[in-house]
C-alpha positions in Angstrom: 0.0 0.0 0.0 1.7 3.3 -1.3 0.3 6.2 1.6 1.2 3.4 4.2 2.9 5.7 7.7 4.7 2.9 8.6 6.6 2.0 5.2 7.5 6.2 5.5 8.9 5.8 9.1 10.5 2.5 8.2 12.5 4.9 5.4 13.3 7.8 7.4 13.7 5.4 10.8 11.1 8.0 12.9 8.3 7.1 15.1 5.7 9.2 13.8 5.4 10.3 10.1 5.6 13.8 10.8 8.1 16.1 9.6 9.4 19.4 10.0 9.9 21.8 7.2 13.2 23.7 6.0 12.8 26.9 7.0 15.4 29.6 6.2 16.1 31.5 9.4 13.9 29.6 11.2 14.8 25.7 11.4 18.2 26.1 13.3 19.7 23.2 14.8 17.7 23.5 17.8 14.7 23.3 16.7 15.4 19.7 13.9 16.8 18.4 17.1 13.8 19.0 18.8 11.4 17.7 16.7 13.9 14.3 16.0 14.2 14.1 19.7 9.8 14.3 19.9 9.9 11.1 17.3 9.6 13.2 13.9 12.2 14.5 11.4 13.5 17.7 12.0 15.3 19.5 9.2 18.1 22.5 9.3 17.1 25.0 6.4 20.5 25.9 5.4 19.0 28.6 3.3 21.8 30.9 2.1 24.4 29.6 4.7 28.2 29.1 4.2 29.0 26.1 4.1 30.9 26.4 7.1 28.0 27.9 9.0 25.6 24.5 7.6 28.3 21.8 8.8 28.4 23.6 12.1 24.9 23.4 12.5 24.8 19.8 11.3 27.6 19.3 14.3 25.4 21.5 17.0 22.5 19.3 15.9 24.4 16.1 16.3 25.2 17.0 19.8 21.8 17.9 20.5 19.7 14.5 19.0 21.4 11.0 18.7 18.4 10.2 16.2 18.1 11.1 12.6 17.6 14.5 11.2 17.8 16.0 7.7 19.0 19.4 5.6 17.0 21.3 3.1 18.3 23.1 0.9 17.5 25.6 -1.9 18.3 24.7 -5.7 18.4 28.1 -6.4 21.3 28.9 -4.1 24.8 29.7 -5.9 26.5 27.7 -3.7 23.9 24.6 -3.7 27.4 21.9 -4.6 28.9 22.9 -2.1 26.7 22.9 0.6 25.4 19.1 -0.5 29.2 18.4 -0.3 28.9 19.2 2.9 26.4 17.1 4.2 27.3 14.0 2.2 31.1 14.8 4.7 29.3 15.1 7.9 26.8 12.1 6.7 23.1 13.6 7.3 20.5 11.1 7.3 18.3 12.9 4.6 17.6 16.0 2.4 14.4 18.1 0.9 15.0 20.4 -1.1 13.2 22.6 -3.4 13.0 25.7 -6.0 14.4 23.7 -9.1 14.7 20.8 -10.9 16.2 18.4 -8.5 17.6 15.4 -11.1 20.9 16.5 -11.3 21.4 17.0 -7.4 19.8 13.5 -6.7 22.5 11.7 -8.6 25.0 13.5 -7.0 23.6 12.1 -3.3 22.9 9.0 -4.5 26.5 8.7 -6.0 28.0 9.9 -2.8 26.2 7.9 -0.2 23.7 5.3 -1.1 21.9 5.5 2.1 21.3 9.0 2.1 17.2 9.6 1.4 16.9 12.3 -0.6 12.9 13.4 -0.8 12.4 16.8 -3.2 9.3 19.2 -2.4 7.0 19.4 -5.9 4.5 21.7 -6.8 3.1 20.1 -9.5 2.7 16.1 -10.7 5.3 16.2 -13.8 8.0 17.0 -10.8 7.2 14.5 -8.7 7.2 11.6 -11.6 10.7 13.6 -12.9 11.9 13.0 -8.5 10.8 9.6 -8.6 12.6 8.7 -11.6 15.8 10.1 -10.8 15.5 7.8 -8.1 13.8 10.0 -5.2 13.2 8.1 -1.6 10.1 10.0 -1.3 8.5 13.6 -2.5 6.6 16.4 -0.3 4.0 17.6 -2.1 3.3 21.6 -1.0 0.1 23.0 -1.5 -0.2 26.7 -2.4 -1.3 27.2 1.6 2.2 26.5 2.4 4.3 29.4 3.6 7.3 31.2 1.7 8.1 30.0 -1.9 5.2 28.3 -3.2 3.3 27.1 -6.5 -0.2 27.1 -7.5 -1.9 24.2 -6.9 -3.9 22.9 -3.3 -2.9 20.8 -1.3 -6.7 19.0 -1.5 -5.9 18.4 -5.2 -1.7 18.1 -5.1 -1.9 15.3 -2.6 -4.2 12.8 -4.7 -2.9 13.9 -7.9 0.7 13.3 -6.6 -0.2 9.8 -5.0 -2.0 8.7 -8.2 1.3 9.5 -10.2 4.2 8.0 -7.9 4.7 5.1 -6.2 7.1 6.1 -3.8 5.3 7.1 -0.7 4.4 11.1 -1.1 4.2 13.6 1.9 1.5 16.3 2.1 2.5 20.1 3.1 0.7 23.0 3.2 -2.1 23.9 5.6 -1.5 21.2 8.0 -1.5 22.4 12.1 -3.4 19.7 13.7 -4.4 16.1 14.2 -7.8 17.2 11.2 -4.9 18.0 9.0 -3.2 14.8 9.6 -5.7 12.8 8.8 -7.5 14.4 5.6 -3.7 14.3 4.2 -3.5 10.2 4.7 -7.5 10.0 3.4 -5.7 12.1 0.3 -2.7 9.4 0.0 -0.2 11.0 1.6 2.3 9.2 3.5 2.7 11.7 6.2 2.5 15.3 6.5 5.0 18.2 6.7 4.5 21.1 9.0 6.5 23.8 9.0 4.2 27.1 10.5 3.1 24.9 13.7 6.8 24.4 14.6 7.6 28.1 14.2 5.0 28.4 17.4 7.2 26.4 19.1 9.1 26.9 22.3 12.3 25.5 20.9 11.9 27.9 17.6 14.9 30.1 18.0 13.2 33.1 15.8 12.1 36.6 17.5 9.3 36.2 19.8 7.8 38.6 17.9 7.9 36.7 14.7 6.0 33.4 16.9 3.3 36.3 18.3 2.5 37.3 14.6 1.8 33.8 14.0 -0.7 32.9 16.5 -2.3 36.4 16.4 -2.8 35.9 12.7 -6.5 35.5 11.3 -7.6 33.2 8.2 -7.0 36.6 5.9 -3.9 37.6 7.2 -1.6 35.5 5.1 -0.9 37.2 1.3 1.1 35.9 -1.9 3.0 38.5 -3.2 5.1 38.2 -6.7 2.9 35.9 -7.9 2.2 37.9 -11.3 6.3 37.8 -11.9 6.8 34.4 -11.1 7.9 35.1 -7.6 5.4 33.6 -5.4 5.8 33.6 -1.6 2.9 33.7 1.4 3.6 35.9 3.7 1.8 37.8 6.5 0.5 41.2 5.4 2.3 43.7 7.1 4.1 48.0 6.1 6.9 45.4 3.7 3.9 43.6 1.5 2.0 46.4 0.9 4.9 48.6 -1.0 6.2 45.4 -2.7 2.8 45.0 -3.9 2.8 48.6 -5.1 5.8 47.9 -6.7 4.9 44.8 -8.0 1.7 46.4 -9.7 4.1 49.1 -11.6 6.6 46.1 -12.8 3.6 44.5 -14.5 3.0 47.4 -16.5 6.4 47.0 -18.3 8.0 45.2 -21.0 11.2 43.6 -22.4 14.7 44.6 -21.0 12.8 47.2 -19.0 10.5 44.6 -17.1 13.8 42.4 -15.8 15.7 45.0 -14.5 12.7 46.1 -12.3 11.8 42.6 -11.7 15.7 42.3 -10.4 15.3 45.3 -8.7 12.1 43.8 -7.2 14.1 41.2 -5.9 16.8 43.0 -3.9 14.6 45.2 -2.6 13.4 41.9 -0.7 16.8 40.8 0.2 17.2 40.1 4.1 13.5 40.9 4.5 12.9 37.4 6.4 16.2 37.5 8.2 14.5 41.3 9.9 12.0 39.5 10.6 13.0 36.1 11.9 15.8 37.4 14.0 15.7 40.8 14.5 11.7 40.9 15.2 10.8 43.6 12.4 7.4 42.1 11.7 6.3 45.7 9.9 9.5 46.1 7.4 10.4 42.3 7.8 9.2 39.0 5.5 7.2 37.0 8.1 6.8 34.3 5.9 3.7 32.0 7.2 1.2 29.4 5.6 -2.6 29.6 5.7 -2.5 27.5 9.1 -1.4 30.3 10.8 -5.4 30.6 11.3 -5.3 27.5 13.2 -2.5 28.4 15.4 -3.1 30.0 18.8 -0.5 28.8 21.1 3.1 28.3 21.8 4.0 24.8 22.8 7.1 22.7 23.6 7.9 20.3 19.8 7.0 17.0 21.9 3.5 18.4 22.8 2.8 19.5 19.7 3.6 16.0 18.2 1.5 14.0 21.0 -1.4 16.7 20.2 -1.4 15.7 16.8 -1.1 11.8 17.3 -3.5 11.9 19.4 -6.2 14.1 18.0 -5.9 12.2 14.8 -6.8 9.3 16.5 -9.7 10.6 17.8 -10.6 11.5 14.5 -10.1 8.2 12.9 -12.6 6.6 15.3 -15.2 9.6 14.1 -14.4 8.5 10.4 -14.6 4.9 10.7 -18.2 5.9 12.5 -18.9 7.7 9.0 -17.7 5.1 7.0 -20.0 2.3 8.5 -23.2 5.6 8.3 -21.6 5.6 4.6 -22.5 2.0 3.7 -26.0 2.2 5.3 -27.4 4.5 2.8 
């Protein structure tokens, strides 16, 4: 059976299919160790990191958790080689990544350590069967509610269409807080889920308190895309920072050619170090506070472990309520 928990644990050797996302900023050591430590996979988002500054997280982590954790890291990144040399050297159990084509990058993994799993995020279907191919342990499929860099598509309709496509097992992000969550992702194929806004509301989150408080103040139409008419997607909470790069972003539209990608690059630095303001230095008017949709759902700051057990054990409750419906199903 492909959405099977177990086979996904077995592959990642976890206890409960639940796994934290790489977040730039945000996923330090502490926090992957955490969530590792609370029976899940944590992750380190190296983000834009020296490779220096990665392998001594990888170390601080080490020290922190005895059981496996992983590294995401961004395609896009200039220095993407190096940092994957990196972690094949100090022998990480696993790596996400995203923002590109990830083919190239999972041969390279492979090549280096054949019992590294390497499990791309994919926005659409045609990714996932190009992951699997290129011999991908597993993909996360991220739903448009997902926060920071995101596609288009749902996770309601990414989930299925990704499980129907692949038959490695597939791992649902994007939207997901809670034990409800947990469970609609496995009754859509998934595997297990990704969560990467719960964790931020965390007590072992090393960001700005004030970054956590925008989280669990934030309402169900608090969370914007901007760039997403210049190919630049990325949900974030609305704050001083959106609104100008949405003004901004309305002018660029208007232009054409040679003109357009210079204010479209210009765009772009105008947004450099925007999430670090925010994520360390607690700017959460001129910052990026990047946040998913489930930020709605989030109204509390918990230790990692008891947001794991709250989700475990809500979804069992809510499997009990389902198999109820299922058997009220039949009767009619």
């Amino acid at each position: 059976m492909q959405n099977n928990p177990g086979r996904l644990c077995e592959i990642l050797k976890i206890d409960y299919p639940i796994i934290q996302g790489g977040m730039a900023w945000v996923s330090t050591a502490e926090l992957a160790a955490a969530v590792s430590n609370a029976g899940g996979l944590g992750i380190i988002g190296s983000g834009n990191m020296p490779p220096e500054i990665l392998r001594s997280e990888i170390r601080k982590a080490r020290e922190l958790t005895k059981k496996p954790f992983g590294v995401n890291v961004i395609l896009l990144n200039p220095d993407v080689d190096r940092l994957l040399e990196v972690i094949l050297e100090e022998n990480v159990s696993v790596v996400t990544m995203g923002a590109g084509d990830p083919a190239s990058r999972i041969k390279f993994l492979k090549q280096g350590n054949n019992e590294i799993k390497v499990i791309p995020v994919v926005p659409t279907g045609a990714l996932a069967r190009r992951a699997e191919r290129n011999g991908a342990d597993a993909v996360i499929a991220e739903g448009t509610e997902a926060g920071g860099h995101i596609g288009d598509l749902s996770t309601m309709v990414l989930v299925p269409l990704v499980s129907s496509l692949v038959s490695i097992p597939v791992i649902a992000a994007g939207g997901i807080a809670d034990g409800r969550g947990f469970v609609a992702a496995l009754a859509l194929g998934a595997s297990g889920v990704q969560l990467g806004t719960r964790f931020i509301a965390s007590e072992e989150c090393t960001v700005h308190p004030n970054y956590k408080e925008a989280i669990i103040k934030a309402r169900d139409r608090d969370t914007i895309v901007t760039g997403r008419s210049i190919n630049l997607p990325c949900r974030v909470i609305r704050n001083e920072f959106t609104r100008e790069y949405q003004k901004k972003e309305k002018e660029i539209i208007l232009l054409e050619g040679e003109e357009f990608q210079n204010a479209r690059l210009e765009l772009e630095e105008y947004a450099i170090g925007r999430l670090r303001l925010a994520a360390k230095e607690g700017d959460m008017e001129q910052g990026s506070v990047m946040a998913g949709q489930s930020a709605a759902l989030i109204n509390d700051i918990k230790p990692v472990k008891q947001i794991i057990n709250d989700i475990m054990e809500e979804a069992q409750k809510y499997f009990k309520k389902i198999s109820h419906l299922g058997e009220a199903i039949l009767e009619i």
